[in-house]
C-alpha positions in Angstrom: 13.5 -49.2 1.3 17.5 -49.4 1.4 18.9 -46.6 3.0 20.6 -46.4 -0.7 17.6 -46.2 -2.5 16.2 -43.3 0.3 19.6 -41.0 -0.7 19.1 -41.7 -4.3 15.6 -40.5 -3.8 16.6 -37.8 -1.6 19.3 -36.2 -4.7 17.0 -36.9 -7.5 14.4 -34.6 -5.2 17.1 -32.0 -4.3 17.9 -32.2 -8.1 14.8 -31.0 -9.2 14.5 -27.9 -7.0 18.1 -27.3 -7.2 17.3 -24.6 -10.0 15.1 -23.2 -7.3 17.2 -23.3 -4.7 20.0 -21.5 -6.7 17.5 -19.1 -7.8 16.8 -18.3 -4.2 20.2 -18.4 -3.1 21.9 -16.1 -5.6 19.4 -13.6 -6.1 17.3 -13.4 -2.7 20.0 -14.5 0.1 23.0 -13.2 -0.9 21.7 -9.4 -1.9 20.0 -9.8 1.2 23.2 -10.4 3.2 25.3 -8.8 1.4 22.9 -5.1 1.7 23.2 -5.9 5.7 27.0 -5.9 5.0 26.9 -2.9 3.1 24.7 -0.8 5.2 27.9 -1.0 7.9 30.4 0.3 5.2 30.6 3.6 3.1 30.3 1.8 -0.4 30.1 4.1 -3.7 29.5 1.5 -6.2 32.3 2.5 -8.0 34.7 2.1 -5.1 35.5 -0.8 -2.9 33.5 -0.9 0.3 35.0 0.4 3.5 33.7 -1.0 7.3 32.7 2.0 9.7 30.6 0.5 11.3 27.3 2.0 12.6 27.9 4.8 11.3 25.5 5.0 8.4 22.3 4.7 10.9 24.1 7.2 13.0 24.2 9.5 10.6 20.5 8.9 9.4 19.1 10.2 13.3 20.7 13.4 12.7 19.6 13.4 8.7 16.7 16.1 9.2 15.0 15.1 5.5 15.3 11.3 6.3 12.5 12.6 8.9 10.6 14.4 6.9 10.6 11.7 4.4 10.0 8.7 7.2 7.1 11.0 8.5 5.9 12.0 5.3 5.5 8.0 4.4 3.6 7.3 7.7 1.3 10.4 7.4 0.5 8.3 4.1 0.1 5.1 5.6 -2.2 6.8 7.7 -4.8 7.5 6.1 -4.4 5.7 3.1 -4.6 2.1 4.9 -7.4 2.7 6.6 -9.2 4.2 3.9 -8.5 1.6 1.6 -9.6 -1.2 4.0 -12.9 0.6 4.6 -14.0 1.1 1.1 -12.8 -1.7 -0.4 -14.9 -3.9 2.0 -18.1 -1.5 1.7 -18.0 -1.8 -1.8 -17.5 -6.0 -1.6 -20.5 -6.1 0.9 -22.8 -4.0 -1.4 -21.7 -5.9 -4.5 -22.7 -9.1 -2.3 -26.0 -8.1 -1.8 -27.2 -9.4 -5.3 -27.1 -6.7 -7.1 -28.4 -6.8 -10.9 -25.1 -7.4 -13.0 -22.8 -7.7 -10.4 -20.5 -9.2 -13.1 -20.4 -5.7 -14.6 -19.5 -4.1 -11.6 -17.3 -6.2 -10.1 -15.2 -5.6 -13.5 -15.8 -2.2 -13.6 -14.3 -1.7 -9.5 -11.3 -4.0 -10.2 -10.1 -2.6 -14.0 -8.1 0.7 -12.3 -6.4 -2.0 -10.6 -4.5 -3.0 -13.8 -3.4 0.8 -14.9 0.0 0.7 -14.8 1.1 2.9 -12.1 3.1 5.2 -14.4 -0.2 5.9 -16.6 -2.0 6.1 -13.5 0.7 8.8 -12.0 0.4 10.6 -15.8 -3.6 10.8 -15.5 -4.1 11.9 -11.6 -1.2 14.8 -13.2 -4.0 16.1 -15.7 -7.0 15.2 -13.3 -5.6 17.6 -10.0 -4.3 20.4 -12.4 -5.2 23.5 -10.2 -5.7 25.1 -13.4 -7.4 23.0 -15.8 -7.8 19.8 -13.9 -10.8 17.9 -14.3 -12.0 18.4 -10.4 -11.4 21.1 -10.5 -13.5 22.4 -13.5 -16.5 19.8 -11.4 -15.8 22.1 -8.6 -16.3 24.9 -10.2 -19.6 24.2 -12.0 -20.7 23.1 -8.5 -19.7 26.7 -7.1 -21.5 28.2 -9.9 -25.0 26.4 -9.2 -24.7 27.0 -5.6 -23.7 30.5 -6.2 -26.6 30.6 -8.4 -29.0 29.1 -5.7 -27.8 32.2 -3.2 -27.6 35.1 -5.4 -23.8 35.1 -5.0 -21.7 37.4 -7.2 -18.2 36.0 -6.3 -17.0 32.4 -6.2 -18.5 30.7 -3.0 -14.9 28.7 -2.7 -12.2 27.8 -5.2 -10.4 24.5 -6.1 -7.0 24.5 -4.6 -3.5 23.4 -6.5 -3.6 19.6 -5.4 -0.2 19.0 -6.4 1.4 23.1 -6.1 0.2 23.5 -2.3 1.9 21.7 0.5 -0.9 21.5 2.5 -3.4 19.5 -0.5 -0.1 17.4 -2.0 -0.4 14.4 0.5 -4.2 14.2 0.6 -3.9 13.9 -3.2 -2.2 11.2 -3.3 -4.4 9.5 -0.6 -7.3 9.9 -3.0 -4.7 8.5 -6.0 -4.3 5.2 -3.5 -8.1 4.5 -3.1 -8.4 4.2 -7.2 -6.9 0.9 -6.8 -8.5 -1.2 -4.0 -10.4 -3.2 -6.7 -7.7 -6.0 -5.8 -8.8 -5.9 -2.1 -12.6 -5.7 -3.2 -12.3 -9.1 -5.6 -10.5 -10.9 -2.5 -13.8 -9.6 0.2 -16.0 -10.4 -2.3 -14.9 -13.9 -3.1 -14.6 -14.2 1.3 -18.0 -13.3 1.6 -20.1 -15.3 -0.8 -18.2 -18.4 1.6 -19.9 -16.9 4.7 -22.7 -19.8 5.2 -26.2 -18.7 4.5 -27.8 -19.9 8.0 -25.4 -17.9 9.4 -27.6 -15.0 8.2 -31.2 -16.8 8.4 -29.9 -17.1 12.2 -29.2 -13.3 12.9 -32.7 -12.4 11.3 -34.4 -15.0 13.6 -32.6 -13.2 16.3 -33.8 -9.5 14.6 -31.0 -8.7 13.5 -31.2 -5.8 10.6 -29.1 -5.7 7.5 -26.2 -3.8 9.5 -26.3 -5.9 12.4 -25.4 -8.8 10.1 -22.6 -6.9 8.4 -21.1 -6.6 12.0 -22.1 -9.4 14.0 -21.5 -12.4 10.9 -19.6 -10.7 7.8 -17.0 -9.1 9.4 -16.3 -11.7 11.8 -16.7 -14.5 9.3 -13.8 -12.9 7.0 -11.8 -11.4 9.1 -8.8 -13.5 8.2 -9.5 -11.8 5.3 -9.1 -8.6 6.4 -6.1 -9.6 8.3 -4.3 -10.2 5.2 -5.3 -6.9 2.9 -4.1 -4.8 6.1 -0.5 -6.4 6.4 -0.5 -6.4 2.6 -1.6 -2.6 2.7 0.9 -2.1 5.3 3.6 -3.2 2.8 2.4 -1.8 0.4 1.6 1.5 1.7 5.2 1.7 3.1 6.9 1.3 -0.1 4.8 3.7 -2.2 7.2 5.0 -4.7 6.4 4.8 -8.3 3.5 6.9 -7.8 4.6 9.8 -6.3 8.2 10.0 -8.3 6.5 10.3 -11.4 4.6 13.3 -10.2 7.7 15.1 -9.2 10.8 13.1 -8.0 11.9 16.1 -5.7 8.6 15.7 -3.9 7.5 19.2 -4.9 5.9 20.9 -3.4 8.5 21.7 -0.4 9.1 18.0 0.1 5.5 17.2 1.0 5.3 14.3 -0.9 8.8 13.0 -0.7 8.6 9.4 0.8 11.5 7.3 2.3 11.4 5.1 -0.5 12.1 8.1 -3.1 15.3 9.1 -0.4 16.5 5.5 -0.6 16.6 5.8 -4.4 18.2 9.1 -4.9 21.2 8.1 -2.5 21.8 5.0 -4.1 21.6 6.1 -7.9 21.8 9.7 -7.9 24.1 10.4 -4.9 26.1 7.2 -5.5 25.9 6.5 -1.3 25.1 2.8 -1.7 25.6 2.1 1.9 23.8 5.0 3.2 20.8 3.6 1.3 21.7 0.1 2.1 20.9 1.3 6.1 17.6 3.3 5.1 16.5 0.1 3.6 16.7 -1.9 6.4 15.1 0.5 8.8 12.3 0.6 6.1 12.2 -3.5 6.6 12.3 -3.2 10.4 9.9 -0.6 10.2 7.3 -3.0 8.5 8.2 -6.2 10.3 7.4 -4.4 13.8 4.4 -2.9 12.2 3.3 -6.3 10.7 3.9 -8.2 13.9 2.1 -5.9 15.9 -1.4 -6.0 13.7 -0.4 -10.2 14.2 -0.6 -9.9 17.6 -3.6 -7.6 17.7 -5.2 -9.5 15.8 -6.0 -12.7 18.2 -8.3 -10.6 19.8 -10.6 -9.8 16.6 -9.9 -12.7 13.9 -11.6 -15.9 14.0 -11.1 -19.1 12.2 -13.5 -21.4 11.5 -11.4 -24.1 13.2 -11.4 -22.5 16.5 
């Protein structure tokens, strides 16, 4: 091949992922960059952008409800990560045990996945209504029986106002978090029925009980698997937004559910401080990329592959 013939080949290649290659350019790159620039400058949208410098994350050290909204995200992150991981992978391994229309189930664990998270927001509203909230109303026919049972006169306890009390707000929208780990349950269920089958015969030979193989062969046998839902529930966890704004976009009650995300938003659309945003947002990516890199290199210790 003349070395004409290898740069015509090389521009009719270029040519064809050129509109790919713009598209990544022009609306990845340069917001990318130019949010790096703007998180140096005080920029109002409507004004031109003026340099100060470091100023922006300066001010955010000393910005007493970026705290509470940073440590309100990774209270979340918490417990909902963790939570989700576990029961998304208990429910794979008991759907993988050949249960009778696992079809069924496996469609009936992943559908809340697909509510839109604005319906979803709209329906946990009605379901944790201190007042007339579906748990609540369970809760209290479950206090009534019991009360029953013990001759009790008065209530033996009382739902509390999920979304009215500080101290309930958070762990309310831990529970509204687990209603969606259908996605990570397909993903462990489609890892486990590739675990090889004499890979179990082997660990009853060796008397191993139905746990033991859990342990000793599932969970090693996907744990690439598992590798990726966390980082993707690390992401995702981070950014939680929709979710919690729809429920009350001043994080009501007393800020306890106000995440960073919801702070990043309100300074660069309601308070017009582009910039200021521009500099949360990168702390936000920072934030993650640590966090990511850190379960990455944790990891070598606990995740095997195959090829290994």
């Amino acid at each position: 091949m003349t070395r004409r013939s290898s740069a015509r080949r090389q521009l009719t290649g270029l040519a064809f992922i050129s509109p790919w290659l713009i598209g990544l350019g022009g609306l990845v790159l340069y917001p990318i960059a130019l949010s790096l620039y703007y998180s140096f400058c005080e920029y109002s949208v409507l004004q031109p952008a003026q340099w100060i410098g470091p100023g922006n994350y300066a001010d955010l050290f000393t910005d007493e409800l970026f705290w509470k909204a940073l440590s309100n995200t990774l209270r979340f992150a918490l417990w909902s990560l963790p939570l989700g991981v576990v029961l998304s992978f208990a429910l794979a391994v008991l759907l993988n045990t050949g249960v009778r229309g696992m079809a069924v189930w496996r469609t009936f664990f992943f559908l809340p996945a697909l509510v839109p998270l604005v319906a979803l927001a709209v329906l946990w509203l009605w379901i944790f209504n201190g007042e007339y909230g579906i748990l609540n109303q369970a809760l209290a026919q479950v206090d009534r029986g019991l009360g029953a049972l013990v001759g009790a006169t008065h209530p033996l306890f009382r739902g509390p106002g999920w979304l009215s009390d500080p101290t309930y707000a958070l762990s309310a929208l831990v529970i509204m978090s687990l209603w969606g780990v259908g996605n990570a349950m397909v993903i462990y269920l489609a890892a486990l029925q590739e675990v090889p089958e004499h890979l179990y015969e082997a660990a009853e030979l060796d008397g191993a009980g139905w746990l033991q193989k859990v342990r000793y062969v599932a969970i090693p046998s996907v744990s690439p698997v598992i590798l990726f839902n966390l980082i993707m529930g690390i992401i995702g966890t981070l950014q939680v937004f929709a979710v919690p704004y729809v429920i009350s976009p001043e994080g009501s009650p007393a800020r306890s559910i106000y995440f960073l995300t919801m702070y990043l938003y309100d300074n660069a659309f309601t308070y017009l401080r582009m910039g200021y945003a521009c500099a949360m947002a990168w702390i936000l990516f920072l934030l993650i990329l640590v966090l990511t890199y850190v379960a990455l290199r944790v990891s070598r210790r606990f995740v095997y592959y195959g090829g290994e």
